[in-house]
C-alpha positions in Angstrom: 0.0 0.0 0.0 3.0 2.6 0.5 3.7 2.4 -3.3 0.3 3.4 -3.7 0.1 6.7 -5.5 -3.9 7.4 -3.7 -1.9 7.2 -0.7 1.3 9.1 -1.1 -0.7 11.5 -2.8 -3.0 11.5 0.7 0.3 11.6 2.8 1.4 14.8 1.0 -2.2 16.3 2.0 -1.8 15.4 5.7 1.4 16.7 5.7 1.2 19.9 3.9 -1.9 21.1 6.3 0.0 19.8 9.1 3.0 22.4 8.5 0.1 25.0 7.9 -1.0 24.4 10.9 2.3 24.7 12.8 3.2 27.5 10.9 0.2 29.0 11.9 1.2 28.3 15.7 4.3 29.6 15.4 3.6 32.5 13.0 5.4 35.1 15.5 8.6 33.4 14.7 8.0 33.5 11.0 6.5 37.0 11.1 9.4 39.2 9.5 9.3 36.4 6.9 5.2 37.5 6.2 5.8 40.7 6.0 8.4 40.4 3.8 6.6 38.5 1.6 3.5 41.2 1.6 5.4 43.7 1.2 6.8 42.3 -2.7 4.0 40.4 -3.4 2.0 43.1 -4.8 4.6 44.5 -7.0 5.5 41.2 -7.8 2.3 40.7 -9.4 1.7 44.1 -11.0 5.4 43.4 -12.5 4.2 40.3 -13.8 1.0 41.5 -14.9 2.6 44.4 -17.0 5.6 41.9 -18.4 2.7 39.5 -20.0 1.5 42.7 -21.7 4.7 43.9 -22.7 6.1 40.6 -23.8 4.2 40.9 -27.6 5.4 44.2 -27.9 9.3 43.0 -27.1 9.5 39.9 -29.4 8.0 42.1 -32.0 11.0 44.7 -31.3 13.5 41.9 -31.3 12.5 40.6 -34.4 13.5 43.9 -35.8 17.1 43.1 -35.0 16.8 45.7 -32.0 18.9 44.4 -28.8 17.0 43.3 -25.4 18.2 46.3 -23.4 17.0 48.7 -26.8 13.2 47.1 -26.6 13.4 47.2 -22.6 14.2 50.7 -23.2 11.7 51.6 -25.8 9.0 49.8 -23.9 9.5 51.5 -20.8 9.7 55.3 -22.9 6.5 53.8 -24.0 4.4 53.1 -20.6 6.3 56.5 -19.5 4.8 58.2 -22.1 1.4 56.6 -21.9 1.2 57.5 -18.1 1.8 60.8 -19.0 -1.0 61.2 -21.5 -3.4 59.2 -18.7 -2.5 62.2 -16.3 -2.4 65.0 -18.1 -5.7 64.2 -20.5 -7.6 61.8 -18.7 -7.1 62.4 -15.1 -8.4 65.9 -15.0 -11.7 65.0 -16.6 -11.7 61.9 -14.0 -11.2 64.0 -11.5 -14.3 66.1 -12.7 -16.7 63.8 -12.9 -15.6 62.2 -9.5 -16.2 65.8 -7.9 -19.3 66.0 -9.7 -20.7 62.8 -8.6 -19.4 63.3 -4.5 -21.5 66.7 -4.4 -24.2 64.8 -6.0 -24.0 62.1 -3.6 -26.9 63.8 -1.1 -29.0 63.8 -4.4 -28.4 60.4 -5.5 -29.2 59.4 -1.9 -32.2 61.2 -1.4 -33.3 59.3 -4.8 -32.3 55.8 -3.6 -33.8 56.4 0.0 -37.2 57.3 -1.8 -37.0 53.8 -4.2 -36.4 52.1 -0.5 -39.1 53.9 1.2 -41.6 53.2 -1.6 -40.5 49.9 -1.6 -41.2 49.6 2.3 -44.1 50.8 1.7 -45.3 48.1 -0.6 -44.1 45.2 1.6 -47.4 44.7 3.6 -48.9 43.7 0.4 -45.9 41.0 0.1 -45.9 37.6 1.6 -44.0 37.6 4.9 -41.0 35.8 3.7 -40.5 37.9 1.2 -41.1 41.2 3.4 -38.6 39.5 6.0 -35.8 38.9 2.9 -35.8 42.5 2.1 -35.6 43.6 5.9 -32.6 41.9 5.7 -31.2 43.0 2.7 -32.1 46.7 3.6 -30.1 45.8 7.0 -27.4 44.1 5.1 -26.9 47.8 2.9 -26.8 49.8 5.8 -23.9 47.7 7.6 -21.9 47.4 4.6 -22.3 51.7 3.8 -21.5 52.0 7.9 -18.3 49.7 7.6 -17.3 51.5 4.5 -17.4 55.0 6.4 -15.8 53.8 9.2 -12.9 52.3 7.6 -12.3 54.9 4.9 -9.1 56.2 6.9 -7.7 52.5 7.0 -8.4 52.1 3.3 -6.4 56.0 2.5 -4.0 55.0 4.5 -3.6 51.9 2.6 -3.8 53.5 -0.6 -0.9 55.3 0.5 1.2 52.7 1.5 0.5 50.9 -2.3 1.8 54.2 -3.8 5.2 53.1 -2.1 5.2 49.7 -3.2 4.2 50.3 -6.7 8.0 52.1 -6.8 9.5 48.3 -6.9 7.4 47.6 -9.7 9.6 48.9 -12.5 12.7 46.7 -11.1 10.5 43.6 -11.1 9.1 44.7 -14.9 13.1 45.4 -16.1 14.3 42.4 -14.6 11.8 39.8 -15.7 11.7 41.4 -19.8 15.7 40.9 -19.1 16.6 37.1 -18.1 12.8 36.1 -18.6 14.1 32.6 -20.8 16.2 32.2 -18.1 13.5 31.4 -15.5 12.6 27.5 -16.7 16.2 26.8 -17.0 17.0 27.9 -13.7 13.7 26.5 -11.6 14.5 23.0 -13.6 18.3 22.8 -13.2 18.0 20.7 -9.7 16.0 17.9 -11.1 17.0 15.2 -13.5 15.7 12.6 -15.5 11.7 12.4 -15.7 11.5 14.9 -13.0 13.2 17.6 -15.3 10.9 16.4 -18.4 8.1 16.9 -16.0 9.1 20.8 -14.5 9.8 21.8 -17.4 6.5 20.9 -19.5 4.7 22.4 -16.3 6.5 25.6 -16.3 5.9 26.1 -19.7 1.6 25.4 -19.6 1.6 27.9 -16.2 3.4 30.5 -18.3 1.1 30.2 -21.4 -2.2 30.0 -19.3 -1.2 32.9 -17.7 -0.1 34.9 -21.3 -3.1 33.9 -23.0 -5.6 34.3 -19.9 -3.8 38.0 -19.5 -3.3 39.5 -22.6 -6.5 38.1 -23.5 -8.5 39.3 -20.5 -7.1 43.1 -21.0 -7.9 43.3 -24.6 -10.8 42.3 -24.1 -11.8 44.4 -21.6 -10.3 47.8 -22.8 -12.2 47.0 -26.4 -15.5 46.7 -24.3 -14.5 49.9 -22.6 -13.9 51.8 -25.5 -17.1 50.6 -26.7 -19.5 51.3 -23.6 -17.4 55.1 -23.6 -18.7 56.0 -26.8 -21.8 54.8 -26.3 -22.3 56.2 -23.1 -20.9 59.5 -24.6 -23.5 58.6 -27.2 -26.1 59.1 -25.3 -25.0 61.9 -22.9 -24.9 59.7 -20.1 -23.2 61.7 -16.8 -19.9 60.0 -16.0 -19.2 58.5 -18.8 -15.7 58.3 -18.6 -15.3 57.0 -14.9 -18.5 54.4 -15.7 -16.2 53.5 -18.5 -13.6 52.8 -16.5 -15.0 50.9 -14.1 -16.3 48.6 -16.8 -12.5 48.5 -18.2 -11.5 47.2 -14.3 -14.4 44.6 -13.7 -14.6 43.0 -17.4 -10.8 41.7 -15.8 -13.4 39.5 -14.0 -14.6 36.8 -16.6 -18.6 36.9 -16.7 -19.5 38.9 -13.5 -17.3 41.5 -14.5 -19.9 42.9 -16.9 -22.8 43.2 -14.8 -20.9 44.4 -11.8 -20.2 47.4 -14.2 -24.0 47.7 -15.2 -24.6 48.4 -11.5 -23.4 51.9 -11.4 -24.3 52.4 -14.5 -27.9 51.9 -14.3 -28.4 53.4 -11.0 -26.5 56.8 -12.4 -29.1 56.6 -15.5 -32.4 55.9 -13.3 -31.5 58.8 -11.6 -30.3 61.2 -14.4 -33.5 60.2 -16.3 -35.8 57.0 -16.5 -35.5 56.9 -20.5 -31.7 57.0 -20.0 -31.7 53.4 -18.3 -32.8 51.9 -21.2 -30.4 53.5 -23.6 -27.6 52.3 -20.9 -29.5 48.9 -20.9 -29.0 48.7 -24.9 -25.9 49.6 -24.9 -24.9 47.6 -22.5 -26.8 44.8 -24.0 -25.2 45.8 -27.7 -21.4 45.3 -25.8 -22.0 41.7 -24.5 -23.4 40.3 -27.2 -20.6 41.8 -29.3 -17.6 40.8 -26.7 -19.2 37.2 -26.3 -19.6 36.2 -29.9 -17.4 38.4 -31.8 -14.5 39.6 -29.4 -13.8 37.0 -26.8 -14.2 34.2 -29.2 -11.9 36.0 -31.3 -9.0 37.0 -29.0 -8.8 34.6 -26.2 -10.7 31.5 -27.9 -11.3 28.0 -25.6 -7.8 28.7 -24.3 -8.6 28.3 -20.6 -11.0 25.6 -21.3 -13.1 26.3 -18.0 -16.7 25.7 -17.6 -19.0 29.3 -17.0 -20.5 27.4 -14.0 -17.2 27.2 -12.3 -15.9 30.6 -13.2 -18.9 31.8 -11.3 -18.5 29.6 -8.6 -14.4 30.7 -8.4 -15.4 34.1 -8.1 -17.8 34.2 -5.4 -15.7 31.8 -3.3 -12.9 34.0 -3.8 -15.2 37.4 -3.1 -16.1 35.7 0.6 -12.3 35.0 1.4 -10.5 38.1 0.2 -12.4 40.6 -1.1 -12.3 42.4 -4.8 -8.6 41.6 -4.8 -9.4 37.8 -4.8 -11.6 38.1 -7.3 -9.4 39.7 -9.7 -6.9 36.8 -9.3 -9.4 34.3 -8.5 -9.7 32.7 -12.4 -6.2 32.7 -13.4 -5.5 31.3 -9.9 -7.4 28.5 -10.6 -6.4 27.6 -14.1 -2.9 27.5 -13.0 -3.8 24.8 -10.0 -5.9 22.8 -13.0 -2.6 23.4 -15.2 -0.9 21.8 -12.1 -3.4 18.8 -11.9 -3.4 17.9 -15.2 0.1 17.7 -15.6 0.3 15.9 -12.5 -1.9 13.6 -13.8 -0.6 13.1 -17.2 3.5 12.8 -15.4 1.8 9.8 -13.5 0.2 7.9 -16.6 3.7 8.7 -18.3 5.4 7.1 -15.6 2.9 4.1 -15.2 2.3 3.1 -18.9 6.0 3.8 -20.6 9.0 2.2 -20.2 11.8 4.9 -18.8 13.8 7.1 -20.9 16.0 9.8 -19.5 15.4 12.7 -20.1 19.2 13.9 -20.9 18.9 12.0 -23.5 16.1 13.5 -25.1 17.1 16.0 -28.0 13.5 17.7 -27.4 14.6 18.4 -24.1 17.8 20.2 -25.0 15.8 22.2 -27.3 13.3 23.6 -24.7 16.0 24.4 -22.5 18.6 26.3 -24.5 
């Protein structure tokens, strides 16, 4: 039964929430070591997040016989320069229509507070679950509006602190455009025979899931924000660059992202004018059906290969664990642990049903690694 892989497999899972759990015990000893790790782990990400974008844009310069520190260079003139333009075009009308909308916030309040009280109103003509459901929802508001007023200092002051951190993310974007072909080399260098065969083919599916589930996401979503810009523009809707926006952030979300951006939108247009909601609702409408049969198809294709259902499912586990943070990072999360399994699973069947071959002898091998 020990050579059982069911239950060396189970072993590992004993064993690996064991250490949690005595790392948990002990986490004062190991606190330096957490903090450390928070304090890169965001830049970390936003490097790699901006080095999957930049990537296309670097082969393509290297292609043109220009040298890796020339297309570091250019790329970084070019987010320089694109930073600039955000700030000195975009920002002040942002900054507009965010002042606009906070001395219209006793308005927009007074307007929601009347749907609410109308809608009390109307509850004794409800069955009594239902009346009881939307006690508690109303209740449920209020706590979440009160929590979000009371912590608005913790959230400045962490918005503050993320302004600091975001200086290391440069370094982490230079360095990994620089020795990026170095990294699967390096990570599989320890290991030999099957074992290398095996770390590398599983370094090279994470680092394509994440491309493809990255570059695809963010074209994706700043074609559906161009799109839902204009048409808000269109249509004269108020704040229709920062609703655009916010669509451009939450379509990063695969399927809820949309209709967490329809939200806002709506509510704005009920209150700017009842006709105006359903121009918002048509445009809105207009978008998805274009990005789900035209655009995603288009750019990202099956390439993640994960069922809707579980997408949803991802999401709102990771929205009840950590917040809008989790959720961004929920979906690729998860197709790099099924990326994981399923070359797990295929290492084993190799291993099972062929007879061995070492991988240094492998010219494929050799290949992948220079």
């Amino acid at each position: 039964m020990l050579n059982k892989a069911w239950f060396r497999t189970g072993i590992a899972i004993l064993l690996t929430f064991l250490i949690i759990k005595v790392f948990m015990e002990i986490n004062e000893i190991f606190y330096p070591v957490v903090i450390i790790v928070k304090s890169i782990l965001l830049p970390l990400l936003l490097g790699g997040f901006l080095f999957y974008i930049c990537l296309p844009f670097q082969k393509m310069l290297e292609k043109r016989k220009i040298p890796r520190w020339g297309s570091i260079s250019i790329i970084l003139l070019a987010l320089t320069l694109i930073v600039i333009l955000f700030i000195s075009i975009i920002v002040p009308v942002l900054t507009d229509q965010i002042n606009n909308l906070i001395k219209n916030i006793p308005y927009i309040q007074r307007e929601i507070q009347q749907v609410v009280d109308y809608a009390l109103q109307q509850r004794d003509r409800l069955p009594e679950n239902i009346s009881q459901k939307i006690n508690d929802s109303i209740e449920s508001i209020s706590g979440i509006v009160t929590n979000m007023l009371t912590n608005l200092f913790s959230y400045i002051s962490s918005i503050v602190s993320t302004m600091f951190l975001l200086i290391l993310v440069p370094f982490f974007l230079i360095y990994m455009l620089k020795d990026h072909e170095r990294f699967i080399p390096f990570i599989a260098k320890p290991f030999k025979g099957r074992s290398k065969w095996f770390v590398v083919n599983l370094s090279k599916d994470i680092n394509q899931t994440l491309q493809s589930y990255i570059q695809g996401q963010v074209t994706v979503s700043v074609i559906l924000g161009v799109l839902l810009y204009l048409g808000y523009t269109f249509v004269d809707l108020d704040y229709a660059l920062l609703l655009a926006l916010l669509a451009l952030i939450t379509n990063m979300i695969p399927f809820l992202g949309p209709w967490l951006a329809f939200i806002p939108a709506a509510t704005i247009a009920l209150i700017q004018d009842p006709m105006m909601l359903v121009w918002v609702s048509i445009i809105t409408l207009i978008c998805q059906q274009l990005e789900g049969n035209v655009i995603t198809p288009n750019i990202m294709g099956k390439s993640l290969n994960i069922h809707p259902l579980t997408i949803i499912t991802v999401i709102l586990a990771a929205g009840n664990l950590g917040g809008f943070v989790a959720i961004l990072i929920a979906v690729p999360t998860y197709a790099v642990l099924k990326t994981i399994v399923r070359n797990v699973y295929t290492h084993r069947q190799s291993i099972s049903s062929s007879a061995s071959r070492t991988v240094e002898d492998d010219p494929i091998l050799d290949n992948d690694l220079k």
